[in-house]
C-alpha positions in Angstrom: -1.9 -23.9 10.3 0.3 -27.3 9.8 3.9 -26.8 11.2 6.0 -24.7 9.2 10.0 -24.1 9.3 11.0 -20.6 7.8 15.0 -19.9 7.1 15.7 -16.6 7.7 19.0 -15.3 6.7 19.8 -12.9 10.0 22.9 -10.7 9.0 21.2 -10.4 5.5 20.2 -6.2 4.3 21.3 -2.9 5.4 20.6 -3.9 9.0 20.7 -7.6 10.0 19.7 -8.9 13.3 18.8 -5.7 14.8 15.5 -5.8 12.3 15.4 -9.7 11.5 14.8 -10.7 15.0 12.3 -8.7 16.1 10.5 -9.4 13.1 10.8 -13.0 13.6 9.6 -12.5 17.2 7.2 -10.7 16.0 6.2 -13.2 13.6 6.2 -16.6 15.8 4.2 -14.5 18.6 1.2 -14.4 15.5 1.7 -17.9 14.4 2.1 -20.7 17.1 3.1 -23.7 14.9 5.6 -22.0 12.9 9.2 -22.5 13.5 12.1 -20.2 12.6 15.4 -20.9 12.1 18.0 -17.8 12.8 20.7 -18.3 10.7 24.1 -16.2 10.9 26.5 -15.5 13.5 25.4 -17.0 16.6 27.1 -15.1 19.3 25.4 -12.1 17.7 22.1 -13.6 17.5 22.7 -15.2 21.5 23.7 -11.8 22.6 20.5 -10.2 20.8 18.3 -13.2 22.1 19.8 -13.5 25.7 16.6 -10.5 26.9 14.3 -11.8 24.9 11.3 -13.8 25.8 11.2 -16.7 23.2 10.3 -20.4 22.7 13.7 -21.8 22.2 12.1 -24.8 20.7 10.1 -22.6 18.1 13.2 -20.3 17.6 16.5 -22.1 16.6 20.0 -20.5 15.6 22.1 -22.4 13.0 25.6 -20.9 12.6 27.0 -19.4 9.4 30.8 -17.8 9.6 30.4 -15.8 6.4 27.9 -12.6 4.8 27.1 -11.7 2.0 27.8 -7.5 1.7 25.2 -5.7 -0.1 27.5 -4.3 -2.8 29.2 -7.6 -3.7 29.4 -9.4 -6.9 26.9 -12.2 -7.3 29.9 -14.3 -8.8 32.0 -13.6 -5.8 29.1 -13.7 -3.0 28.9 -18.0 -5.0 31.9 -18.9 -5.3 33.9 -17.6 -2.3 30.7 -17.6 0.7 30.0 -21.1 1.0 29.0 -20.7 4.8 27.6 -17.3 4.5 24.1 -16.9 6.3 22.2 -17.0 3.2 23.8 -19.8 1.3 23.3 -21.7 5.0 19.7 -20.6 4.8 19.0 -21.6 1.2 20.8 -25.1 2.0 18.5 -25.7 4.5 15.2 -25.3 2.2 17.8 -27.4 -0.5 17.8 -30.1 2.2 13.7 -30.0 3.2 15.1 -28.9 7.0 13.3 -25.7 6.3 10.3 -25.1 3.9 11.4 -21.4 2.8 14.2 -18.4 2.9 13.7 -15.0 4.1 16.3 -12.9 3.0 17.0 -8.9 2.8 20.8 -9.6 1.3 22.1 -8.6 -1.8 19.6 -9.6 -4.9 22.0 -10.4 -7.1 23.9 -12.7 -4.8 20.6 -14.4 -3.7 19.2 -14.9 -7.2 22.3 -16.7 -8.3 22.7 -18.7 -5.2 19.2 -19.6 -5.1 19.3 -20.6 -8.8 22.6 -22.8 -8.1 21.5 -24.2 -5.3 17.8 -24.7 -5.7 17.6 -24.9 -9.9 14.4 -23.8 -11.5 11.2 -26.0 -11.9 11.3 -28.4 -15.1 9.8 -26.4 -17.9 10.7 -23.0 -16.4 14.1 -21.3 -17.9 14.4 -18.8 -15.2 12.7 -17.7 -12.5 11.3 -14.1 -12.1 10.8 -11.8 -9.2 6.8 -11.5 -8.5 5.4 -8.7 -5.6 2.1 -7.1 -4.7 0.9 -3.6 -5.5 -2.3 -2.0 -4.1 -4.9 -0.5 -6.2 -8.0 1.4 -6.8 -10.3 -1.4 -6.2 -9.2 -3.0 -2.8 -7.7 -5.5 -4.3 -4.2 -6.9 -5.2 -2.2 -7.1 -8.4 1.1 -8.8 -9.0 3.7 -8.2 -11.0 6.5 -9.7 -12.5 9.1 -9.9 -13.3 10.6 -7.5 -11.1 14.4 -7.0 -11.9 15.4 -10.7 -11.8 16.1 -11.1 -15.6 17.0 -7.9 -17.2 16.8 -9.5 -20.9 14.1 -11.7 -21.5 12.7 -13.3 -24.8 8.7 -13.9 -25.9 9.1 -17.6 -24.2 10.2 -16.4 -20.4 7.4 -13.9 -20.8 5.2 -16.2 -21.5 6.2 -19.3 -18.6 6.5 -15.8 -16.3 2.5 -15.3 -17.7 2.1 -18.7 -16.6 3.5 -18.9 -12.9 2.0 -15.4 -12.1 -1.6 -16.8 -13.1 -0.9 -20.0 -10.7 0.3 -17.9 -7.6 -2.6 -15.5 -7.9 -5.2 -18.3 -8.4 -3.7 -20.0 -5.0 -3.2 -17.4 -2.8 -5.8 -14.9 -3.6 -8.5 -17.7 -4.5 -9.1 -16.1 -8.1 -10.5 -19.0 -10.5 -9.7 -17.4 -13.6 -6.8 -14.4 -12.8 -6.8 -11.6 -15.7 -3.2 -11.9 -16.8 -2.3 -8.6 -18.9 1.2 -7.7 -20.5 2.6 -3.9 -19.4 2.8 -2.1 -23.0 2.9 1.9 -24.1 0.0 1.3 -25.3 -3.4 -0.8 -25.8 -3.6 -0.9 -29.9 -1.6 -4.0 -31.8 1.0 -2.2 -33.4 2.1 -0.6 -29.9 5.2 -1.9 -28.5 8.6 -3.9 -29.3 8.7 -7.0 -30.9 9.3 -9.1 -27.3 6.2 -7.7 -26.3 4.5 -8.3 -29.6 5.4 -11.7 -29.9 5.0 -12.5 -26.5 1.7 -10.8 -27.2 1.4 -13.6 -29.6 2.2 -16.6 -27.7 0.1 -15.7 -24.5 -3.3 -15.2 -27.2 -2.4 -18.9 -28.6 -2.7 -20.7 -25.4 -6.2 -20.8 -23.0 -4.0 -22.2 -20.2 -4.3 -19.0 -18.9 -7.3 -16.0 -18.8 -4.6 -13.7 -21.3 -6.3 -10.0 -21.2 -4.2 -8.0 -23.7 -2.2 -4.8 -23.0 -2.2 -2.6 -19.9 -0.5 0.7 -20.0 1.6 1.8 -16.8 -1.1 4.5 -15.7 -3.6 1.7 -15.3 -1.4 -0.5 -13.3 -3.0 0.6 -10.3 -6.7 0.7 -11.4 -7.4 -2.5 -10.4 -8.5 -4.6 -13.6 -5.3 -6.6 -14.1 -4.4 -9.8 -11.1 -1.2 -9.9 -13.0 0.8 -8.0 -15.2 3.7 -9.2 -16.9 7.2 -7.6 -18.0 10.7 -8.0 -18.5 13.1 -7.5 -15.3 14.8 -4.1 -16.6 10.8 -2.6 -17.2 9.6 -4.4 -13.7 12.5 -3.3 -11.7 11.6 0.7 -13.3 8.2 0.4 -12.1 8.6 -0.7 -8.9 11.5 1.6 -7.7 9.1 4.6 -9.1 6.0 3.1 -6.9 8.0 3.1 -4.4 9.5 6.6 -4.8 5.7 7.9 -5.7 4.1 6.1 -2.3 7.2 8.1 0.1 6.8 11.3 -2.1 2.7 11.2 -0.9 3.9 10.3 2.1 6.6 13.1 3.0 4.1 15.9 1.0 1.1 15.4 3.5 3.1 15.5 6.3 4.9 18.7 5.5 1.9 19.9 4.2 -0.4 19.2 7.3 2.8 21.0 9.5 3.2 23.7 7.8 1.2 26.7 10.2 -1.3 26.4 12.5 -4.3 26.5 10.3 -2.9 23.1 8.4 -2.6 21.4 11.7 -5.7 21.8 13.1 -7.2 20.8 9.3 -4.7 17.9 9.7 -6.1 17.0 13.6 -9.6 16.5 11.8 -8.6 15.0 8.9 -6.4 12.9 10.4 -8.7 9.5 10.2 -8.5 9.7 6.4 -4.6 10.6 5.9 -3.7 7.3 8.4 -6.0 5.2 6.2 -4.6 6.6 2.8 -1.0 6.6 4.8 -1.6 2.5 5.3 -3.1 1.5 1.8 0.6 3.0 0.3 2.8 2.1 2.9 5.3 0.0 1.0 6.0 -1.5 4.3 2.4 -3.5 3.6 3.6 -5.5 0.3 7.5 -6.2 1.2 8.1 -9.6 0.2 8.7 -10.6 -3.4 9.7 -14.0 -4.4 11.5 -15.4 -6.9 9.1 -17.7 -8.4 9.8 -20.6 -10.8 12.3 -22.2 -8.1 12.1 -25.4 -6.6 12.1 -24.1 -3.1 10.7 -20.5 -2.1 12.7 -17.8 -1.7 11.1 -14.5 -0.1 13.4 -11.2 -0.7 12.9 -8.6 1.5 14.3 -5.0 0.9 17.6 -4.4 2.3 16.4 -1.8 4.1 13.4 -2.9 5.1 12.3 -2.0 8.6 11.0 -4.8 11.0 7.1 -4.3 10.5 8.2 -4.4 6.9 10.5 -7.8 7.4 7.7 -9.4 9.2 5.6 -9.1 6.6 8.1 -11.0 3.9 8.0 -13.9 6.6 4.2 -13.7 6.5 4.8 -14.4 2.2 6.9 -17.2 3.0 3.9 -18.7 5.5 1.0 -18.2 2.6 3.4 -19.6 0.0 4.1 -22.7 1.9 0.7 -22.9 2.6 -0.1 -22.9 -0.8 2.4 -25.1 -1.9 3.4 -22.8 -4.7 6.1 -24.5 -6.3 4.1 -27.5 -6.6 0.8 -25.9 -8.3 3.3 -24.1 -11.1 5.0 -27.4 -11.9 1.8 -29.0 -12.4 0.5 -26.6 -14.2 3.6 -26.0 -16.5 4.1 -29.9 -17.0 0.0 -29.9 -18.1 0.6 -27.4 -20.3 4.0 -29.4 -21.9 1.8 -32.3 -22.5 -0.5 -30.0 -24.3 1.9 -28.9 -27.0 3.4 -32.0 -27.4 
């Protein structure tokens, strides 16, 4: 692994630095040429720090006097917190001192700093939120776009088509990914017109392996590397995955504690519940970018817990790696000389 500097924005989600630095400890412990930059209120992060075990060389803290609350306006979170920790941290990928963003803060406020700061690729209108789901198979799908744009039109679906193709191709090393569009149903006349013309405009071009429809109860079978949708659709399907996966979750354990009989079932059946446990644990796929930028920014859930924070650092690592930005402006400037 080349040397890699990660921004992560420490006073960011429901519960700043008490999750974001042990995850980042966490994180530079598995990776020794990675670099973090703690970014925030520095007597809080020094006071956190001052027990720790750390490479101060490898673990930096870069001072921001402002955050951004969870429940504050995008608009006010731009215009009025200049020095909060995750404009600081977005600066620094701006200014190539770091080489992504971590964040758990406010969505809003970090899609519309990120887009101010960072602008979108050339060729790409807006950028859209992309994340993993698990599925039947083994394998991964992604999804976008995730709640970033809540109206969309035929063309954002289709450059979202396109950037979701190029990310799965790098990072899960599929030549040819099998890009569907979520629909209420597989026949032609199913759908509204965005999804019928987008429909349209993903069968015209062979820039990308376009599959046709996918219905919602198939999202998880494990035919599709990416599915595509509008923001208000995306955002939907991912708060009821997540709501699904805790519902399991909370059932089998009440239901495995209920008498004395279910706990002895549950002491021998307790190999299979911690592997079914693991392959839902939304923990496993926290980190969803906001793709089409020209930087990478990772959002974590606000509330995300610190196994689950680590992991959005670990996107940020494979996206650098991968160079994602690069690979979709290539690809979208290919396909502009194309249709020219």
């Amino acid at each position: 692994m080349k040397k890699i500097t990660i921004a992560v924005d420490a006073m960011g989600g429901d519960h700043g630095p008490s999750v974001v630095v042990p995850a980042s400890l966490k994180v530079l412990a598995e990776h020794p040429a990675l670099h973090i930059m703690l970014v925030g209120d520095s007597l809080i992060l020094q006071n956190i720090l001052q027990n720790q075990a750390f490479d101060n060389s490898r673990l930096t803290i870069r001072h921001a006097s402002q955050r951004v609350e969870m429940n504050e306006s995008p608009v006010s979170a731009l215009r009025s917190k200049k020095d909060s920790s995750m404009r600081v941290a977005i600066n620094l990928v701006n200014s190539g001192e770091a080489a992504a963003c971590v964040s758990a803060g406010n969505t809003g406020a970090l899609m519309a700093t990120s887009h101010f700061v960072l602008k979108t690729l050339e060729g790409i209108d807006r950028a859209a939120i992309i994340s993993t789901f698990p599925t039947l198979s083994g394998k991964n799908v992604r999804m976008l776009d995730l709640g970033a744009n809540v109206d969309s039109d035929p063309k954002h679906l289709f450059q979202f088509a396109i950037m979701g193709s190029v990310l799965v191709q790098a990072i899960e090393n599929i030549e040819n990914p099998k890009v569907y569009l979520l629909n209420i149903g597989l026949e032609d006349i199913k759908g509204n017109e965005l999804v019928k013309e987008t429909s349209n405009l993903l069968s015209q071009t062979k820039a990308i392996n376009y599959a046709g429809y996918i219905e919602g109860d198939q999202i998880y079978k494990g035919e599709a590397d990416v599915i595509v949708c509008d923001g208000f659709v995306g955002n939907v399907a991912l708060k009821v995955t997540e709501g699904v996966a805790n519902f399991v979750r909370t059932s089998l354990k009440n239901a495995f504690t209920r008498t004395l009989l279910t706990k002895i079932a549950a002491f021998f059946s307790m190999p299979i519940l911690k592997s079914l446990v693991k392959r839902i644990d939304p923990d496993r796929y926290n980190g969803a970018c906001f793709l089409g930028l020209k930087g990478i920014v990772i959002k974590s859930h606000g509330g995300a817990n610190s196994k689950a924070f680590a992991h959005a650092i670990e996107e940020a690592i494979v996206q650098v790696e991968k160079n994602i930005p690069e690979r979709i402006s290539a690809s979208v400037e290919k396909l502009l000389k194309l249709s020219s």
